[in-house]
N, C-alpha and C positions, 0 to 999 in steps of 0.2 A: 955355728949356732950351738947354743946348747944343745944339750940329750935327753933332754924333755920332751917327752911322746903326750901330745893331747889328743884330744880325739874329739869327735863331733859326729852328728848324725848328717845321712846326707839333705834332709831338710830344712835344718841349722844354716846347712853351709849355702845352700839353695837363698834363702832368705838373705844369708850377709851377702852373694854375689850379687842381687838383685838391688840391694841397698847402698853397698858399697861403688863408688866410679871407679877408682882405682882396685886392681888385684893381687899387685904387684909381692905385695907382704903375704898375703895367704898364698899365693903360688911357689914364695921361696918357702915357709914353713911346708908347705905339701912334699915341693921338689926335696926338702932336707931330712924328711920323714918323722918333723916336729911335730905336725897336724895329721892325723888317718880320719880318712872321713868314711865313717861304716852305718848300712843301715842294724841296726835292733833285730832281734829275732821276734819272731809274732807272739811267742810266749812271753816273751818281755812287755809286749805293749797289750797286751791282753792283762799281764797284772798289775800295770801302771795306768788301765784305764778301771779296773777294780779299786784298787785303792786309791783313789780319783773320784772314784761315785760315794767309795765312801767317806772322804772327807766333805764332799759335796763341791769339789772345785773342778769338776770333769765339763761343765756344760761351759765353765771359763777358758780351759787351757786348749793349745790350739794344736792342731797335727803333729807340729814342729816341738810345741813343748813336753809330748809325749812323748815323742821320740829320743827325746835329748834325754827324759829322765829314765826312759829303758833303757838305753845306750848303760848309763852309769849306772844303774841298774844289775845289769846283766856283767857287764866287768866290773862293778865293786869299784870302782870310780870314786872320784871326790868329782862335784858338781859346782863351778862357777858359776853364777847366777843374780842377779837382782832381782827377779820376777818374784816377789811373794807367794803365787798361788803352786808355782813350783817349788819354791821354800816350803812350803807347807805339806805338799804330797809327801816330801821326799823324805822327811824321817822313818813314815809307816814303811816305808823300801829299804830302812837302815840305810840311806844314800846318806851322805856327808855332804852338808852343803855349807860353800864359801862365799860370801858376798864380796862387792867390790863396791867404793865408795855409800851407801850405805854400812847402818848399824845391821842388819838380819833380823829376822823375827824373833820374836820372844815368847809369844805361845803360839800354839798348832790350834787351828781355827778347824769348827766345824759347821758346816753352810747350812741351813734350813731355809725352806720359802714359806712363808705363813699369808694368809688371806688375811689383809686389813679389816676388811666386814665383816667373815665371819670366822675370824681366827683359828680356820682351818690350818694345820701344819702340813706341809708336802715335803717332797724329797727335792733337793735344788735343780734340780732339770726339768721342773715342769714352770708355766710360764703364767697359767691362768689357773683360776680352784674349781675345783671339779664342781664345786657345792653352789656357788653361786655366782662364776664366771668373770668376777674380778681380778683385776691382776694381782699377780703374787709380790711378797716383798721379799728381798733378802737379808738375815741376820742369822750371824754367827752364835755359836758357843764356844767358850775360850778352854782350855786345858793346858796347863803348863808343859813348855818343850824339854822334853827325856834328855 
């Protein structure tokens, strides 16, 4: 095999063995030291969930997708990915990110939740407005990607 060292978080890898029926392929890149499957240090995901709250795409992304972007993160990584909302964290991290069959984002989104009724603004991790208990909506603001 090549001498291509990837790497992965171990909840990444949790995920694709639960999805995956066959292993066969991830067990040879493991056995061959293609694949290192490591967890993130808690400083890592502590400021991958910071800069998360502050794009507003924290209450979207999921354990695993945290992890994977502290992972790269934390070794200065390039990040293979299609998931958008981890596209979108990932520049505030100076993370490099590579899409695969997709085009990748074009601008870095910022998430707001606003009250339909009474066009209260919130921060996107809340669900209902404090003001008059309707649900929230969600809309971005766009910012061109650095």
């Amino acid at each position: 095999m090549s001498g291509l060292r990837c790497f992965t978080s171990t909840l990444v890898y949790d995920e694709i063995r639960h999805i995956k029926k066959s292993h066969s392929a991830l067990d040879v890149l493991i056995e061959s030291g293609n694949l290192v499957i490591m967890q993130p240090e808690v400083v890592s995901i502590a400021t991958v969930k910071t800069a998360a709250k502050i794009s507003g795409d924290f209450p979207m992304l999921s354990e695993a997708d945290i992890s994977i972007l502290a992972l790269a993160y934390e070794l200065k990584r390039m990040l293979i990915t299609n998931d958008y909302r981890i596209a979108n964290v990932a520049p505030s991290l100076q993370v490099v990110v590579k899409t695969i069959a997709i085009n990748g984002i074009k601008s870095i989104r910022q998430w707001i939740a606003i009250c339909p009724a009474c066009e209260k603004l919130y921060p996107p991790e809340l669900t209902e407005c404090k003001n008059c208990g309707n649900r929230l909506i969600y809309k971005y603001k766009t910012k061109p990607k650095a």
